[in-house]
C-alpha positions as CSV (number, residue, x, y, z in Angstrom):
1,X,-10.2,-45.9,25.1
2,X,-9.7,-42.1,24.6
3,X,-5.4,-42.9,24.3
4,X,-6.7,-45.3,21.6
5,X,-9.0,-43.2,19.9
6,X,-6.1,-39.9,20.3
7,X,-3.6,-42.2,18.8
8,X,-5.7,-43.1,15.7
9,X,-6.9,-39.5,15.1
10,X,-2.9,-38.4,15.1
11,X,-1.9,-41.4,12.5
12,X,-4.9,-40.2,10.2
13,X,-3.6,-36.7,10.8
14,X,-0.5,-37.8,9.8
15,X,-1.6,-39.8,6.9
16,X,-3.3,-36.8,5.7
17,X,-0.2,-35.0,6.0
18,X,2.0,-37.0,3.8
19,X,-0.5,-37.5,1.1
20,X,-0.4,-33.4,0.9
21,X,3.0,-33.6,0.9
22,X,3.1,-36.2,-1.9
23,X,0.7,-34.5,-4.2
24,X,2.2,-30.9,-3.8
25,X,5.5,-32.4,-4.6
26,X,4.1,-34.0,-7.6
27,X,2.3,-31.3,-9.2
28,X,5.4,-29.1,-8.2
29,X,7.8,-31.7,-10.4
30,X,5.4,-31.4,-13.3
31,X,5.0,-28.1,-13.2
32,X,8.8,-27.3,-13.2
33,X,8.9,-30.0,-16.5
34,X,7.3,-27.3,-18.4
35,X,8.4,-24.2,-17.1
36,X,10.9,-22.3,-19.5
37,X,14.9,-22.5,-18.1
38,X,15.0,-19.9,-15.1
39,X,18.1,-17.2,-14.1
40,X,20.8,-18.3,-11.7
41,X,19.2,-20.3,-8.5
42,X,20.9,-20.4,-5.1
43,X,20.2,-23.9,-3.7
44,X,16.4,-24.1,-2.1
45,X,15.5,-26.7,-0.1
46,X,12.3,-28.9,-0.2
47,X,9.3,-27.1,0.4
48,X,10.4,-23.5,1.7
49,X,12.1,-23.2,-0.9
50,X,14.8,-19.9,-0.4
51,X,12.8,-18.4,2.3
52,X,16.0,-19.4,4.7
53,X,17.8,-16.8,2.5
54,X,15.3,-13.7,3.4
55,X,16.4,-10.9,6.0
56,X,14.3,-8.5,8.0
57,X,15.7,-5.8,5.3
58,X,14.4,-7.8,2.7
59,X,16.4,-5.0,0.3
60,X,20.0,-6.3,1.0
61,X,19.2,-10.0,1.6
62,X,18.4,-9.4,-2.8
63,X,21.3,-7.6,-3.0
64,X,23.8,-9.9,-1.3
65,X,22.2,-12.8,-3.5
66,X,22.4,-10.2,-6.6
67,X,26.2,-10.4,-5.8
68,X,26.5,-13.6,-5.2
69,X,24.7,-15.2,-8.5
70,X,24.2,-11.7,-11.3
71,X,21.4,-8.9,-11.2
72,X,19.0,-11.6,-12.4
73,X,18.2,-14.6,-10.2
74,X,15.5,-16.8,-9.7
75,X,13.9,-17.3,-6.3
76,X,11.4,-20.1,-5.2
77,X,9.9,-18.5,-1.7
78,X,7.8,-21.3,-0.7
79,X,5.7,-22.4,-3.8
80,X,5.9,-19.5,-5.3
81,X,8.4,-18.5,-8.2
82,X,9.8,-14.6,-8.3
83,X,12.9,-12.8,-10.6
84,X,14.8,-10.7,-8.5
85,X,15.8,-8.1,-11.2
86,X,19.0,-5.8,-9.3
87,X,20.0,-2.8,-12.5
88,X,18.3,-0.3,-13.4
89,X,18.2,-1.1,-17.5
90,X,17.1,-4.6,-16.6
91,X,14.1,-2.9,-14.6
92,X,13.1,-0.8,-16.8
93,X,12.8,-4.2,-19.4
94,X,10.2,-5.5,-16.7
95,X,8.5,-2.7,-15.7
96,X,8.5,-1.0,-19.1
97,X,9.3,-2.6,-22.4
98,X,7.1,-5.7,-21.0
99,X,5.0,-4.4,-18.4
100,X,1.6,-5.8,-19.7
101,X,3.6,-9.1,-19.2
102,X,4.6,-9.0,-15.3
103,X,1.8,-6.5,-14.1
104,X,-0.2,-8.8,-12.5
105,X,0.4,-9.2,-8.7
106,X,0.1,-12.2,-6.6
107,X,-2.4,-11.4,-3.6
108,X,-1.4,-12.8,0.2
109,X,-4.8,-13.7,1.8
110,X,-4.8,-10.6,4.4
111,X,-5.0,-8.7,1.0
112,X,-7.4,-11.0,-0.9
113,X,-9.8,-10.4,2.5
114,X,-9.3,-7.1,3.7
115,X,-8.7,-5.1,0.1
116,X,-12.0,-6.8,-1.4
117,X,-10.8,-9.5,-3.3
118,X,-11.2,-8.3,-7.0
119,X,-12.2,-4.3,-6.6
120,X,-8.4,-3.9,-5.6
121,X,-6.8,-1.7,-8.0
122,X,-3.1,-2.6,-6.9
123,X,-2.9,-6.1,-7.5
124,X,-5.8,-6.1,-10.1
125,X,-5.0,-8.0,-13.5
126,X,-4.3,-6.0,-16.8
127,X,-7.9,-5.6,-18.7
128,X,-10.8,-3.5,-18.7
129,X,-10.8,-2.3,-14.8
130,X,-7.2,-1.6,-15.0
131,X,-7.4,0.6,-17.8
132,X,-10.1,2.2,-16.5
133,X,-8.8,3.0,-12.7
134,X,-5.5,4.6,-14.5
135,X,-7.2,6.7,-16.9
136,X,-9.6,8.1,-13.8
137,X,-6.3,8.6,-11.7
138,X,-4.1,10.2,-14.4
139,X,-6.6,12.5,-15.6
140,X,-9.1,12.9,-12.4
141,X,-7.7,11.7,-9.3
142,X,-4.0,12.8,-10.1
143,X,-5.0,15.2,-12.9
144,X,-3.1,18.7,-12.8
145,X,-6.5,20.6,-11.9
146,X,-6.9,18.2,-9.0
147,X,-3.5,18.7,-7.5
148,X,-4.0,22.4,-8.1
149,X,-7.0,22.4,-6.2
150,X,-5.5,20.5,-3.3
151,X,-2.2,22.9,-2.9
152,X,-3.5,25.1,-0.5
153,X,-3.9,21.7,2.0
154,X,-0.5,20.8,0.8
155,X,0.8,24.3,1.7
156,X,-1.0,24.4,5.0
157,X,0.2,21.2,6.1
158,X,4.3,21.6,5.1
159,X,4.1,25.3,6.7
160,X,2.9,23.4,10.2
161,X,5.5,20.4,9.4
162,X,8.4,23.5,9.3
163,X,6.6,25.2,12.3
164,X,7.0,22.2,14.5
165,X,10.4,21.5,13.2
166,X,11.6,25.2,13.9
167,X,10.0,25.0,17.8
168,X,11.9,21.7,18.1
169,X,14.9,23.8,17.5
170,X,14.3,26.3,19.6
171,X,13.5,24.4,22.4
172,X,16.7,21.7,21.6
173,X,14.7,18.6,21.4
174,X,15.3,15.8,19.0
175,X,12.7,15.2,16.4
176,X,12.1,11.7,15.1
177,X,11.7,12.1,11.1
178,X,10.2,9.3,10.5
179,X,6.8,9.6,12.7
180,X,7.1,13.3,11.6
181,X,6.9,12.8,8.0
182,X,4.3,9.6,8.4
183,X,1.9,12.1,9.8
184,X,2.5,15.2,7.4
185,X,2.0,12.4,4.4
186,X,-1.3,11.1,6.3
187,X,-2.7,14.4,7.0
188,X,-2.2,15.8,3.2
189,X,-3.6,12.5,2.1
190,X,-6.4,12.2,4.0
191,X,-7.6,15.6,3.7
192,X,-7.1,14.9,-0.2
193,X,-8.9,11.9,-0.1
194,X,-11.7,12.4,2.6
195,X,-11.5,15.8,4.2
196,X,-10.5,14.0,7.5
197,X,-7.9,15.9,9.6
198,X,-5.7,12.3,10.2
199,X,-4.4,14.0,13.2
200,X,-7.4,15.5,14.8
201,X,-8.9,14.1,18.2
202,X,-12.6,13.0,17.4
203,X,-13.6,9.6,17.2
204,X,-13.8,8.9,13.5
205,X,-9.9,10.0,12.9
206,X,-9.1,7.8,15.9
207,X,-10.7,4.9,14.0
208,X,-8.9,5.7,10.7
209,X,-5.2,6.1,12.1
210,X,-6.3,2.7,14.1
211,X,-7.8,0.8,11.1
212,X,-4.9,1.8,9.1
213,X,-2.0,0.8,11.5
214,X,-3.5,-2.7,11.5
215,X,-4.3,-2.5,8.3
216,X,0.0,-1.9,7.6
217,X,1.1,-4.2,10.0
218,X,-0.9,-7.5,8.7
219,X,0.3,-6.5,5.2
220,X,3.7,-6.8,6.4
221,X,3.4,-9.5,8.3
222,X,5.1,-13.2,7.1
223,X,2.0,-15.5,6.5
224,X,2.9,-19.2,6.1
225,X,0.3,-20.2,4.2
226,X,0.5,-17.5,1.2
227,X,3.9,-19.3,0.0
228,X,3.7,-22.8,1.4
229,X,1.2,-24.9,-0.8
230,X,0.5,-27.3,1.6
231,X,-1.0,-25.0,4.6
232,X,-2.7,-23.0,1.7
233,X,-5.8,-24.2,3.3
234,X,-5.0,-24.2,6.3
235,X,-5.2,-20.6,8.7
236,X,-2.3,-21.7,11.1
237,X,-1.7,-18.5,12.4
238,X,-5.4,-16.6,12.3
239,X,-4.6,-14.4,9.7
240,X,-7.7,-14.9,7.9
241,X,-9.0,-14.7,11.1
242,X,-7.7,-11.6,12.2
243,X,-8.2,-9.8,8.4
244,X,-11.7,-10.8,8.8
245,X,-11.9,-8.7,11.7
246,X,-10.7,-5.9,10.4
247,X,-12.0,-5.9,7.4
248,X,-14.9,-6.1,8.7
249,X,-14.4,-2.7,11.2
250,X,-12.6,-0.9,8.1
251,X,-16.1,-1.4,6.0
252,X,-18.3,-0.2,8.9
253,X,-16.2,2.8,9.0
254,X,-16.1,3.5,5.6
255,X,-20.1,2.9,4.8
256,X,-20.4,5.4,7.2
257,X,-18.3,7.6,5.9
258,X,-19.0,7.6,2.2
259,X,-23.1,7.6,3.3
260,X,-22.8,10.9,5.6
261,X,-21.0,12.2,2.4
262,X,-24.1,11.1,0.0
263,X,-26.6,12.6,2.3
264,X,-24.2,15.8,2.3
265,X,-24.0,16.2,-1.1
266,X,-27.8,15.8,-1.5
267,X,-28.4,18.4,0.7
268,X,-25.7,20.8,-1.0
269,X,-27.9,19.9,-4.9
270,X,-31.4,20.5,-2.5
271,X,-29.9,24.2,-1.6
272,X,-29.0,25.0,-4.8
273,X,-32.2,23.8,-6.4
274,X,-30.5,20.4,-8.1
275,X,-27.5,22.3,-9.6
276,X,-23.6,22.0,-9.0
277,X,-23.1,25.2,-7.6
278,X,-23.5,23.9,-4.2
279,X,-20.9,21.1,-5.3
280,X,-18.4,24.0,-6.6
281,X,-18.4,25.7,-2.9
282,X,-17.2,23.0,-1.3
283,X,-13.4,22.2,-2.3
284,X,-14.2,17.8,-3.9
285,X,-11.8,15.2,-2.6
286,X,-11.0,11.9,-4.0
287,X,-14.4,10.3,-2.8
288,X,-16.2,13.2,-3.8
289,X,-14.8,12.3,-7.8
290,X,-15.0,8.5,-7.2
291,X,-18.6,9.2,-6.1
292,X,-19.4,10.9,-9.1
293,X,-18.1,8.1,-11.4
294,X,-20.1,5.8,-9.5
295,X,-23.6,7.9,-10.2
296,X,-22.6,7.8,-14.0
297,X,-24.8,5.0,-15.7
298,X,-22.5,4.8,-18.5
299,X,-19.7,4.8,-16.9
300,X,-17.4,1.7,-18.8
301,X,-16.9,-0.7,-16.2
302,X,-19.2,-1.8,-13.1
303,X,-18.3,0.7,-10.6
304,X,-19.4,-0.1,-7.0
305,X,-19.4,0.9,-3.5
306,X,-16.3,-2.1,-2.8
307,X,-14.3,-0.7,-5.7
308,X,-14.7,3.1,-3.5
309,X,-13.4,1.7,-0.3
310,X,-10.4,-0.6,-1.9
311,X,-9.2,2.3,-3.3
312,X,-9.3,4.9,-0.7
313,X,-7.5,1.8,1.5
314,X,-4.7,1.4,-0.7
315,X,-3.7,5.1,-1.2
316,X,-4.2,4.9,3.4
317,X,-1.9,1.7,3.6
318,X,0.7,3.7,1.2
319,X,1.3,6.3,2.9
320,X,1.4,4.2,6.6
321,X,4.2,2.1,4.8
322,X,7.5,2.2,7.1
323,X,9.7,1.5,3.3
324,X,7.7,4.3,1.4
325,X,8.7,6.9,4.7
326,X,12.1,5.6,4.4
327,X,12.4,6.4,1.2
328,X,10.9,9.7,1.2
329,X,13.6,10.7,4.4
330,X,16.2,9.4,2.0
331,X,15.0,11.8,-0.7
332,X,15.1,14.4,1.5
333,X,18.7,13.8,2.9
334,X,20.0,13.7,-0.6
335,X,18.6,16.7,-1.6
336,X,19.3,18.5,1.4
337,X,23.0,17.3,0.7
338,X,23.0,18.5,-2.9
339,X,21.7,22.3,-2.2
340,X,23.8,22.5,0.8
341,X,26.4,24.3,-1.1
342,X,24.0,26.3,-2.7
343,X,22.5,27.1,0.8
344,X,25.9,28.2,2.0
345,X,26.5,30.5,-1.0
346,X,23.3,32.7,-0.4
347,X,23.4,32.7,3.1
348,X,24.4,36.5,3.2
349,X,20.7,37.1,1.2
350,X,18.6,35.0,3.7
351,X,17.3,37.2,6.1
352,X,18.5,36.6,9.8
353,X,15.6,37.2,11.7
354,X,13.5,33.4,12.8
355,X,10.6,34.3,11.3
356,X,8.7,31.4,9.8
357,X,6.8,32.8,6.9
358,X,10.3,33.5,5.1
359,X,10.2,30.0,3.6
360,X,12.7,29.3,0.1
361,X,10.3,27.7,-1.7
């Protein structure tokens, strides 16, 4: 009886199966019918489409296809559809000329959960919100007076970066770059953005380094189901699950946060007798600005708590992300490689003597 009943159960799970199959194959061929003719295609096969092609360095995986079929080719990962765009002037079409165009971002589900949905500013849609987040981060968040503000942190921070390098001399140990400059990024940025010492030993920056690794790693991580329309619906392996999870630790950490920081600005307008004096003594973050848009009542867009905490994750997951480090250490390297000569030629005016605070700025 139960063999007879498993057997029936794995023929209607099967049935179920191909009938996805059929209609996602369906709507896929009449969806292709009135899509516009598409760059140069490698050849995909059914259902994954060219997700065979893909690498672990995703970078030269484009770049051997880019030589293989032109610096524009189309690429069907799954059910999705992407341009791989490989020179620079053809960039700057897509990313400038018509950015309005290809600005919006397609959202995995780790994202969609653990960025809340909608308040994301990264992958939000052009319009109102959009405009809106730029304008506070080009002219509040990122303005000139901000950053001037904040570069005695940066100062602070890049003179204990050099420190630790120089000791590492001294004492003829190797130093690994990488890890170095992922914690001299985290600890300018979250002292920018929260007055939290990243590297510190209490609980709290224990649970932000934590939060944010995970936070990384499940952004990163190949998820089935955000390219293959068939398992859309279908969690096969517990990201939701797991995003969920975290999410739901990230927003307990951060309600905590940003409400220890409402009670502490209260009691700095209660000291000075409901003026901004008390505000002015104490250096404002990036959540002390977002927190004053979000008292405005006429501020131009609905401004809440969600649209706080997206933010302040997606500036974190930035700076935790292994291509952005990459790419700074690149930087470096070629910079370093450019002023070398320049180095050598004034080496007679640098003074010989170790100490620290000489630093050619």
């Amino acid at each position: 009886m139960i063999s007879h009943s498993f057997s029936l159960a794995m023929i209607l799970l099967l049935f179920l199966f191909i009938f996805q199959l059929l209609s996602y194959l369906k709507r896929n061929k009449k969806l292709h019918a009135r899509l516009p003719p598409h760059p140069p295609s490698p050849p995909a096969i059914p259902i994954i489409g060219h997700l065979h092609l893909l690498k672990p360095l995703i970078h030269q995986a484009f770049r051997h296809l880019s030589d293989q079929y032109g610096p524009l080719i189309s690429l069907r990962l799954g059910s999705s559809q992407f341009i791989i765009v490989n020179t620079p002037s053809l960039a700057k079409e897509f990313l400038k000329t018509h950015e309005l165009t290809y600005s919006h971002r397609k959202m995995s589900i780790a994202i969609n959960v653990v960025a809340y949905d909608d308040a994301t500013f990264a992958f939000a849609p052009y319009g109102t919100y959009w405009k809106f987040i730029k304008k506070l981060s080009t002219t509040e968040l990122l303005g000139n007076r901000t950053m001037a503000q904040f570069l005695p942190i940066r100062t602070q921070e890049l003179h204990e970066f050099i420190q630790t390098l120089a000791n590492k001399s001294k004492a003829e140990e190797s130093v690994n770059l990488t890890q170095a400059l992922i914690k001299l990024s985290n600890n300018i940025i979250s002292r920018m953005m929260l007055s939290i010492d990243c590297s510190g030993t209490d609980n709290q920056a224990e649970q932000v380094r934590a939060l944010v690794r995970e936070v990384t790693q499940i952004f990163g991580e190949f998820n089935v189901s955000d390219f293959i329309g068939i398992f859309k619906n279908f969690d096969l392996q517990g990201f939701k699950k797991r995003a969920l999870d975290i999410h739901k630790r990230y927003d307990a950490l951060l309600d905590k946060i940003i409400s220890d920081r409402e009670e502490l600005r209260r009691e700095a307008k209660l000291i000075d007798g409901g003026g901004e004096n008390g505000e002015e003594e104490r250096l404002k973050d990036f959540l002390d600005i977002l927190l004053d848009v979000y008292s405005e009542k006429d501020r131009e867009v609905n401004f809440t708590r969600n649209h706080i905490k997206s933010l302040i994750l997606v500036t974190s997951h930035d700076t935790q992300d292994s291509n952005f480090t990459r790419h700074q250490l690149f930087l470096v390297t070629c910079k370093l490689l450019i002023r070398r000569a320049a180095f050598s030629s004034r080496r007679g005016e640098i003074s010989q003597n170790n100490n620290i605070k000489h630093i050619i700025q």
